[in-house]
C-alpha angles and dihedrals in degrees: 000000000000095000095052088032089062102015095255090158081065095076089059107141090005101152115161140141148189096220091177083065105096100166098034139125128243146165141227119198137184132183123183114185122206090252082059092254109148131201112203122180125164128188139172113180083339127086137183119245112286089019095142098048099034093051089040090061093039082052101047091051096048084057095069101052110079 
């Protein structure tokens, strides 16, 4: 739901990066779907469109299975 909900499938193959950032933040995310799909995306000091709100909810929901 989430990455439909907030076009997650969309960052597929997203793979940038600020490298005159020394001190910065990034992300590294992989989905692999039962059918064997995967979703990869990569960022350092770059981020694909939606980025805040889409990793806040993946984040929020990971948080509830332990």
């Amino acid at each position: 739901e989430i990455i439909n909900e907030y076009v997650i499938f969309k960052w597929n193959g997203f793979d940038k990066s600020n490298k005159n950032v020394m001190d910065g933040s990034g992300f590294d995310l992989e989905v692999i779907y039962s059918d064997s799909k995967i979703i990869k995306a990569h960022g350092y000091m770059e981020y694909p469109t939606n980025y805040s709100d889409g990793s806040k909810a993946l984040q929020e929901y990971l948080k509830t299975i332990n």
